[in-house]
C-alpha positions as CSV (number, residue, x, y, z in Angstrom):
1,X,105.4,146.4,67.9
2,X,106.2,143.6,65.0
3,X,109.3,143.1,67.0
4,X,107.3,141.9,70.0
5,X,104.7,140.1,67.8
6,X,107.3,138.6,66.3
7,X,109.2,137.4,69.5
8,X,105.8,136.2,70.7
9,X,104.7,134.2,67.8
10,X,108.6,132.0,67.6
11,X,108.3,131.5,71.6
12,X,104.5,130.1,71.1
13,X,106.2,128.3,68.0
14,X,109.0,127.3,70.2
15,X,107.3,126.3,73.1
16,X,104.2,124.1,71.1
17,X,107.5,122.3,69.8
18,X,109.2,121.8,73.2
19,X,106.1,120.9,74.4
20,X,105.0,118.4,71.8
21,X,107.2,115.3,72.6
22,X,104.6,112.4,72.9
23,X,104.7,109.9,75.7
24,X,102.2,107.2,77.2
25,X,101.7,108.1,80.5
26,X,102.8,111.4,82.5
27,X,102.6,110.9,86.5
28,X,102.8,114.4,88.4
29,X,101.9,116.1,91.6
30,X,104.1,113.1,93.5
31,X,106.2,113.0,95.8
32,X,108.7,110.5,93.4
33,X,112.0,108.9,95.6
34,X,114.2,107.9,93.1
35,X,116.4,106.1,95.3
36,X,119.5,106.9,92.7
37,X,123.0,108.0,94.6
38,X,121.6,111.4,95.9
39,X,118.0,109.8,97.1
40,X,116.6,112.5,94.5
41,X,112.5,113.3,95.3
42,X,111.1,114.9,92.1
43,X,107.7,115.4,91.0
44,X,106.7,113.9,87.6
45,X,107.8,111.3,85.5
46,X,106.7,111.1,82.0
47,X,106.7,107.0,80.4
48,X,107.2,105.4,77.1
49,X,107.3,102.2,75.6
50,X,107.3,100.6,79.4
51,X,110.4,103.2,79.8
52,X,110.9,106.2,81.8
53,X,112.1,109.4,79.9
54,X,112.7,111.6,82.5
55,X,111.8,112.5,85.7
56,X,111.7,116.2,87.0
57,X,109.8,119.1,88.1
58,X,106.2,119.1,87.8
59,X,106.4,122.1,85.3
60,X,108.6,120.8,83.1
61,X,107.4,117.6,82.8
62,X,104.6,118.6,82.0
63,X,105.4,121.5,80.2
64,X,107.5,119.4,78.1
65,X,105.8,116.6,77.7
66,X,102.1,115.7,76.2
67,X,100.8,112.3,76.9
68,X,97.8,109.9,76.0
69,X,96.8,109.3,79.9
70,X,98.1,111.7,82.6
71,X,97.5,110.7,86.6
72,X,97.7,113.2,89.6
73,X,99.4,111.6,92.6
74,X,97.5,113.7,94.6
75,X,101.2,114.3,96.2
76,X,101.2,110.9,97.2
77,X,104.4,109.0,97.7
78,X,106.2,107.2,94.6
79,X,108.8,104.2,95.0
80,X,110.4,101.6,92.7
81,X,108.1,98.2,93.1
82,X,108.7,95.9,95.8
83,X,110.7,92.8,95.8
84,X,110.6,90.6,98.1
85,X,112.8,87.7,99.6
86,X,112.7,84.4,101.1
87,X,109.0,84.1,100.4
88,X,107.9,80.7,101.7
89,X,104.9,80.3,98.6
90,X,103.4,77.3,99.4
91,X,104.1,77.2,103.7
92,X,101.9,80.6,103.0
93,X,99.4,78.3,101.1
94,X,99.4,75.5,103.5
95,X,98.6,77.8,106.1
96,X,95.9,80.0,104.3
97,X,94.2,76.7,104.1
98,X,94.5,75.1,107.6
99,X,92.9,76.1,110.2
100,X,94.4,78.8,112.4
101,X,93.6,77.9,116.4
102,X,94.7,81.4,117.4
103,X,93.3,82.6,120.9
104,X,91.6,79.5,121.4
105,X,91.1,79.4,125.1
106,X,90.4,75.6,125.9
107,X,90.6,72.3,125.1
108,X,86.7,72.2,124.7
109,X,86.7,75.1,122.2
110,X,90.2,73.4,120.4
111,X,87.3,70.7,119.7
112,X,85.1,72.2,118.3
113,X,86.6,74.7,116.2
114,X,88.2,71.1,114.3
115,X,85.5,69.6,114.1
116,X,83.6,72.3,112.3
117,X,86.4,72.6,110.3
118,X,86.1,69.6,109.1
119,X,82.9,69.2,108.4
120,X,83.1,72.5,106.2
121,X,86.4,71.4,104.0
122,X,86.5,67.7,104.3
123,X,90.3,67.5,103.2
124,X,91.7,64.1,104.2
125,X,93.8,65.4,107.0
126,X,93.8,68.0,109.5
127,X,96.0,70.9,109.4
128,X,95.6,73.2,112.5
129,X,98.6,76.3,113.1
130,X,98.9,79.0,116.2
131,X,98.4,76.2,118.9
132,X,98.8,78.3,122.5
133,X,97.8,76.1,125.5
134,X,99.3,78.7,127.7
135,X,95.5,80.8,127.1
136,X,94.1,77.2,129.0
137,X,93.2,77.3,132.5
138,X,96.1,75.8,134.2
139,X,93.8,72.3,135.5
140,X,93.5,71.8,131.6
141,X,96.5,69.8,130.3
142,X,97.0,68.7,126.4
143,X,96.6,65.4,125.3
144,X,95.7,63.2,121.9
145,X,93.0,61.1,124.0
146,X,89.9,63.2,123.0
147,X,91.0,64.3,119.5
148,X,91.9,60.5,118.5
149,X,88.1,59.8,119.8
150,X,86.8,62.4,117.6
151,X,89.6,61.5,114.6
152,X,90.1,58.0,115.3
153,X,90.7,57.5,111.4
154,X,91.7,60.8,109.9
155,X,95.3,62.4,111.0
156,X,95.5,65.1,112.7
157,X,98.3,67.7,113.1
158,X,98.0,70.3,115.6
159,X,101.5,73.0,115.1
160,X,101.9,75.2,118.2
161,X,102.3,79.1,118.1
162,X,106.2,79.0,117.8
163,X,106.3,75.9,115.1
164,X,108.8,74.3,117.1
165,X,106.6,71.5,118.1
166,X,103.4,69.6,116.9
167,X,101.3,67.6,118.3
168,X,100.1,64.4,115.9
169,X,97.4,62.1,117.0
170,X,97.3,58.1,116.6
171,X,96.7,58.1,112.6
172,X,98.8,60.9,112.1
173,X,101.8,59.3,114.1
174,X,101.3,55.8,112.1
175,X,101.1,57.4,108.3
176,X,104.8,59.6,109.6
177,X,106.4,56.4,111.3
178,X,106.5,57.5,114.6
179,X,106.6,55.7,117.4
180,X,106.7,58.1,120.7
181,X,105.1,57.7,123.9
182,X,104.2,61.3,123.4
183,X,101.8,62.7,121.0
184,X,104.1,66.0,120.7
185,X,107.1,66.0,118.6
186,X,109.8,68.4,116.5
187,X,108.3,70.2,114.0
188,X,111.1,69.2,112.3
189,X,110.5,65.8,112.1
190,X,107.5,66.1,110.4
191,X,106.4,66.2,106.8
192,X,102.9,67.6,106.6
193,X,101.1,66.5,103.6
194,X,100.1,68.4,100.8
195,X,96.3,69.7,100.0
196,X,95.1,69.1,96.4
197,X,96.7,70.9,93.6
198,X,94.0,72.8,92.5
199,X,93.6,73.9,96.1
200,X,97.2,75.4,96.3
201,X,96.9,76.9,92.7
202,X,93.8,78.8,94.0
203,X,95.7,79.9,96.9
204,X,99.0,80.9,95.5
205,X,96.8,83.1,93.4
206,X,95.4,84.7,96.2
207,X,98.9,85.1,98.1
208,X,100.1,86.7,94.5
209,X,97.1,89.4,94.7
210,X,97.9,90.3,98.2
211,X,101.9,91.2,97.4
212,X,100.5,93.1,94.2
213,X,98.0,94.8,97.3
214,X,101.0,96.1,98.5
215,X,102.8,97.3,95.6
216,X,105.5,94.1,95.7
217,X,105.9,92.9,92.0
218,X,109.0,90.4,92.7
219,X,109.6,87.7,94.8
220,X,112.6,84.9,95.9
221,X,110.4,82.1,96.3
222,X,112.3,79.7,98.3
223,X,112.6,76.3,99.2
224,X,110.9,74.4,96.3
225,X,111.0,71.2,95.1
226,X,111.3,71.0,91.3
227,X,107.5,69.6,91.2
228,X,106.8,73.6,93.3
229,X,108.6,75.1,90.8
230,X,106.5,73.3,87.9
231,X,103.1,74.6,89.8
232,X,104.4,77.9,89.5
233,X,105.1,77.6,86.0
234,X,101.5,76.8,85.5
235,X,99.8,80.2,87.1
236,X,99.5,83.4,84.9
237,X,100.4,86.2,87.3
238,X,101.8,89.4,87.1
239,X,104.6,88.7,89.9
240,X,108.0,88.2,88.6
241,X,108.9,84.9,90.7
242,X,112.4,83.5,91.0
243,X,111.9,79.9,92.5
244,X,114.6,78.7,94.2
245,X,115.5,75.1,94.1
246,X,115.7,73.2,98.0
247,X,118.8,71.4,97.4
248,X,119.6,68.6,100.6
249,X,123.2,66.5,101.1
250,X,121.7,64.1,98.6
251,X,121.1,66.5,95.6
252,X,123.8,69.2,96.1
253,X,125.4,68.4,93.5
254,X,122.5,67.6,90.8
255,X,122.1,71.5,90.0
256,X,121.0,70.6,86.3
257,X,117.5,72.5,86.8
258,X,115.6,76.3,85.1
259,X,115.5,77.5,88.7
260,X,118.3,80.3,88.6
261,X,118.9,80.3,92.6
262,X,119.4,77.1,94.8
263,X,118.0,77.7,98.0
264,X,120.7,75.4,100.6
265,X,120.5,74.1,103.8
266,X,124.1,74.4,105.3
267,X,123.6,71.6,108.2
268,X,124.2,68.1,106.5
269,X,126.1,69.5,103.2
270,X,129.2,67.7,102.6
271,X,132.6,67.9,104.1
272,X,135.0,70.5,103.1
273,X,136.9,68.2,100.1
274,X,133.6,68.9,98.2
275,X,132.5,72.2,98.4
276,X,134.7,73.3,95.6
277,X,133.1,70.4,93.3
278,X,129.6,72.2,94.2
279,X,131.1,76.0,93.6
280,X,132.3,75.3,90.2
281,X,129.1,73.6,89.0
282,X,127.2,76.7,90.6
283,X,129.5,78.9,88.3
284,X,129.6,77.1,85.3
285,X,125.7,76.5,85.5
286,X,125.5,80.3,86.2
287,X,123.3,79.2,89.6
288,X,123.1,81.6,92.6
289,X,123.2,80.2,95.9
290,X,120.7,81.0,99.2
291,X,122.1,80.1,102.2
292,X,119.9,79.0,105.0
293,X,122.0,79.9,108.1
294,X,120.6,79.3,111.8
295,X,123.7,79.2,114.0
296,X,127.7,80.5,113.9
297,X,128.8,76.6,111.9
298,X,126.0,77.0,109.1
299,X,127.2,80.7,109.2
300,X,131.2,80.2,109.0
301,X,130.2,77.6,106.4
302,X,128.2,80.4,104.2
303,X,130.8,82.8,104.4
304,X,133.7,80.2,103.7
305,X,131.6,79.0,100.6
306,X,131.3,82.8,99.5
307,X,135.1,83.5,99.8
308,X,135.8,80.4,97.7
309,X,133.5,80.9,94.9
310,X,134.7,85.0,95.1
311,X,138.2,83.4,94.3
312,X,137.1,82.1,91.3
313,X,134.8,84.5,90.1
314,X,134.2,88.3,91.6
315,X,130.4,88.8,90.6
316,X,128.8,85.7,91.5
317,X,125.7,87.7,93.8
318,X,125.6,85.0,96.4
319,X,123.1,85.8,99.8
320,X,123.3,84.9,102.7
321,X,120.4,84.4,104.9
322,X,121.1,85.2,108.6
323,X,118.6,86.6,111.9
324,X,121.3,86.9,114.1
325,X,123.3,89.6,114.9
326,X,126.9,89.5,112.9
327,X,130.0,90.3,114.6
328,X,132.3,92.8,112.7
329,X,134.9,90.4,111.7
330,X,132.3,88.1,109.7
331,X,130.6,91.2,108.2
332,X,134.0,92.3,106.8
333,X,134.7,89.0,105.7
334,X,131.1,89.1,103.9
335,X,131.5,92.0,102.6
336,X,135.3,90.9,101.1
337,X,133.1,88.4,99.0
338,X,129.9,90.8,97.3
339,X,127.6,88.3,98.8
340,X,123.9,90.1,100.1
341,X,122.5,89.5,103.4
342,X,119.2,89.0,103.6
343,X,117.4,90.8,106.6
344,X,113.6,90.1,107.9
345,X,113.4,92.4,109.9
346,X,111.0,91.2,113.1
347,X,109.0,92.6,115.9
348,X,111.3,93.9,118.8
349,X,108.1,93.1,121.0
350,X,108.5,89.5,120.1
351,X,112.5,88.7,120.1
352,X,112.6,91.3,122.9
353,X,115.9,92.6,121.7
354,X,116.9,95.1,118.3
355,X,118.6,94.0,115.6
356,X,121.5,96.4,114.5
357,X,120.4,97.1,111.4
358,X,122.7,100.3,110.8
359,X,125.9,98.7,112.4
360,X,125.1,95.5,109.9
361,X,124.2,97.4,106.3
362,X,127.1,100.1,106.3
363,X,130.0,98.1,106.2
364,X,128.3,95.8,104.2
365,X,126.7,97.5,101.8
366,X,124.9,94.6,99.8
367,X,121.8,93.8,101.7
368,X,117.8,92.5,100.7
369,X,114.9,92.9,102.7
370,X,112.1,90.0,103.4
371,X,109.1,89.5,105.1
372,X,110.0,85.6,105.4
373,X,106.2,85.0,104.6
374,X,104.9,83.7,105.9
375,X,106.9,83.3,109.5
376,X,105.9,86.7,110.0
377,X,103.4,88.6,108.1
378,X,102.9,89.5,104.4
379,X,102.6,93.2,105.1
380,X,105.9,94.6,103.8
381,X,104.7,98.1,106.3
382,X,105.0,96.3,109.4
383,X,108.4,94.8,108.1
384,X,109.3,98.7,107.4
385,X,108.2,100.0,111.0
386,X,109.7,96.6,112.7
387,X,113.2,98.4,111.1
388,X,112.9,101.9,111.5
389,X,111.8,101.6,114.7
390,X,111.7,105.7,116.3
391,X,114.3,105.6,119.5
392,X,116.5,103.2,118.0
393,X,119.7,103.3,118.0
394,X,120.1,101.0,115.4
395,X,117.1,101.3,113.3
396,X,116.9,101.8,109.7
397,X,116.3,105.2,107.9
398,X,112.9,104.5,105.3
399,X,115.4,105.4,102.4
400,X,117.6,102.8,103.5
401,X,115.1,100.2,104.1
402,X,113.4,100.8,100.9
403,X,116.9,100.5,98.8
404,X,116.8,96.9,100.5
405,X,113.3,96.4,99.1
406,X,114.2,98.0,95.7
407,X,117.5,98.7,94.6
408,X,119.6,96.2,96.3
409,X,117.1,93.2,95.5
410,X,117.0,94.5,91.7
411,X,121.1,94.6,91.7
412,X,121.1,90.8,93.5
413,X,119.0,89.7,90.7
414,X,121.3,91.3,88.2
415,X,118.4,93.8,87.5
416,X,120.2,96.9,88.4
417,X,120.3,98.5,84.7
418,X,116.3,97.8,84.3
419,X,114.4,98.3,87.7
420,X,115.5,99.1,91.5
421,X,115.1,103.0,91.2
422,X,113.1,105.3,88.9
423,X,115.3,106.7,86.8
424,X,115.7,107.1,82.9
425,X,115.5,104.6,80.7
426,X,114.9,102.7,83.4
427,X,111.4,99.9,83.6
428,X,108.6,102.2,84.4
429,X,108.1,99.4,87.0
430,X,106.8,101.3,90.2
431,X,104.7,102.1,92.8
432,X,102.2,104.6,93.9
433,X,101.1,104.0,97.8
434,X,98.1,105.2,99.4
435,X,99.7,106.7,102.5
436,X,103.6,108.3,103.2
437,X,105.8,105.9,104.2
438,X,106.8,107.2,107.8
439,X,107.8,105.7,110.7
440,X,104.6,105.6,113.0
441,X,101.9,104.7,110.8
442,X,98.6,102.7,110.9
443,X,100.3,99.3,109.8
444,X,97.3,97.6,108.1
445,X,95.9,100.9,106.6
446,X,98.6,101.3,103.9
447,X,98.1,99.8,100.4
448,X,99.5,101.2,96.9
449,X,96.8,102.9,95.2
450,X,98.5,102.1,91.7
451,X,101.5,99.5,90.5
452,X,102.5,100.1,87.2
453,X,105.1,97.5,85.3
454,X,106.9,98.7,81.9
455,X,104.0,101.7,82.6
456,X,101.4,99.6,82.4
457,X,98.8,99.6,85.5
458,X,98.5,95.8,86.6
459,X,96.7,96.8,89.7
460,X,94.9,99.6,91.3
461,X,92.8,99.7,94.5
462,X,89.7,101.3,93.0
């Protein structure tokens, strides 16, 4: 009998001792994808110091563990954090503040919906996206002859649904310089002006809660001018942002700027005697480069760029930025370099025709996900069902997506060792989402109940 009490009392001692390692923050009853090598799902994770000390079975986390603040999933799914690339921040701004002229079925109702907004907002311009004229009746043609009556000293900018064209009206064409018989012009062409700082600040503000809405706590932000980037500066959020520098044929070489990625526009850089001038004071700056690619030149320029600056040094983390399917003798080349592509993936509905994601990401290998906000919609979900799409030949698997959202974007930001999976001594920088992430899901009904960085919660949905 004292040999069983005695047994009894060193396991009780034993086990009060196993049990009494202190932590923060235990996390159990989830359903926790580590996205490491073997796509591991485990069921607690116990946190401290902003680290994670182990993830494992519920029991012996929690039998091993004691912690100030333990949360129940409630078997919910559990992911790294979102990041997020080729974020358009203040396009996303402009447009959150414009008027959006969606489904407006006539000319007479195009009217009035601008005039009403402008008598609410009174900027000093007008800023009007989603133009469809093919909703009018067909007798009904387009013209600048009734909105210059209304606006005959205010200018007016009217961008139609696929932002390939706009339509400016008299004052609008005078403050651009344009002298066209025709009211509508390329989008291109035009530089829309700006609404007032404070107006943007309040917005990008706004644009930051919605990402952290949907458990995203990094984003590329590309495309800035330095005075963007010094906005950005300005606003306290809890978004990790990496600006990226727009860098034209006249500054490509003027790199001296805080912004660790240049964001480039392939189609008037220099001639080929010079991109070796711009590679080595991308290097010896220690500046990433995004590519803006749009057709097979701006591509064979990208990759040729790549497979110079791989010459001279291996780890340089490039991306290239591409919509197009590749052919398989410029993915190998890509993937010879260790440059990313970045995806976005889009509605099949609306390009009428699948992207091949699977034949694209496993010879590559180094790829980044994007919702290109706001060219298509913030919601990374719909971006994640665009991809997996069920019947699909060559859709995405959710892991694989997700290690686009997660790990790869971590690794392209040199991040890999801190955040990109949940893992120990890892960033206890994650995500705890209302719903499973599945393939046919309700695509507006999904949000992240919790989002925790270095273990502490910086948003929840309650």
């Amino acid at each position: 009998m004292k040999n069983i009490l005695h047994i009894a009392f060193l396991a009780f001692i034993l086990t009060s001792c196993f049990k009494g390692q202190k932590v923060d923050l235990i996390i159990h009853n989830g359903e926790i994808n580590t996205l490491n090598e073997k796509n591991v799902v485990q069921d607690a994770i116990a946190i401290k110091d902003g680290k994670i000390v182990e993830v494992g079975p519920e029991r012996q986390i929690l039998n091993k563990y004691t912690a100030k603040e333990e949360i129940d999933a409630g078997s919910r799914s559990i992911y790294p954090s979102l990041s997020d690339f080729n974020v358009q921040l203040f396009e996303g701004a402009r447009k959150q503040l414009a008027l959006d002229l969606s489904n407006t079925a006539s000319e007479d109702e195009m009217l009035v919906r601008l005039e009403k907004y402008d008598q609410k907002f009174h900027h000093d311009f007008v800023i009007a996206y989603n133009l469809d004229t093919s909703l009018w009746d067909t007798k009904h043609r387009l013209s600048d002859e009734r909105i210059n009556l209304l606006f005959p000293k205010k200018a007016v900018y009217l961008i139609f649904e696929n932002q390939k064209h706009i339509l400016l009206n008299n004052s609008a064409r005078k403050k651009q310089n344009i002298n066209t018989s025709t009211p509508i012009v390329d989008f291109n062409k035009v530089e829309l002006p700006n609404f007032k700082e404070a107006l943007i600040k309040e917005e990008l503000n706004s644009i930051f809660h919605s990402f952290l809405q949907y458990g995203v706590t990094e984003i590329h932000a590309s495309k800035l001018s330095k005075d963007q980037i010094n906005i950005i500066n300005q606003i306290e959020t809890e978004i990790n942002i990496t600006p990226s520098l727009n860098l034209d044929a006249a500054n490509s070489f003027d790199i001296q700027t805080k912004a660790a990625l240049l964001y480039l526009d392939l189609k008037n850089f220099p001639i080929k005697k010079n991109y070796q001038t711009f590679i080595n004071n991308c290097i010896e700056n220690n500046k990433q480069v995004f590519f803006n690619v749009t057709d097979s030149i701006t591509l064979e320029k990208a990759i040729y760029f790549c497979e110079l600056a791989n010459e001279q040094k291996k780890d340089h983390r490039w991306i290239i930025h591409y919509s197009k399917n590749l052919n398989k003798e410029n993915l190998e080349r890509i993937s010879l370099t260790g440059a990313f592509l970045s995806l976005s993936p889009s509605s099949v509905i609306k390009n009428k025709e699948y992207y091949h994601y699977n034949k694209t990401i496993e010879p590559l290998g180094l790829y980044l996900i994007s919702s290109e906000y706001p060219l298509n919609k913030l919601y990374p979900y719909e971006v994640i069902q665009n991809a997996t799409t069920p019947n699909n030949n060559f859709s995405m698997s959710i892991n694989e997506i997700m290690k686009g959202y997660c790990y790869w974007s971590s690794f392209a930001h040199f991040k890999e060792g801190s955040t990109g999976t949940i893992e120990q001594g890892k960033d206890a920088t994650l995500v705890i989402f209302e719903k499973p992430l599945k393939q046919n899901f309700d695509l507006k009904s999904n949000y992240a109940k919790y989002v925790f960085k270095k273990g502490k919660i910086i948003y929840k949905i309650d």
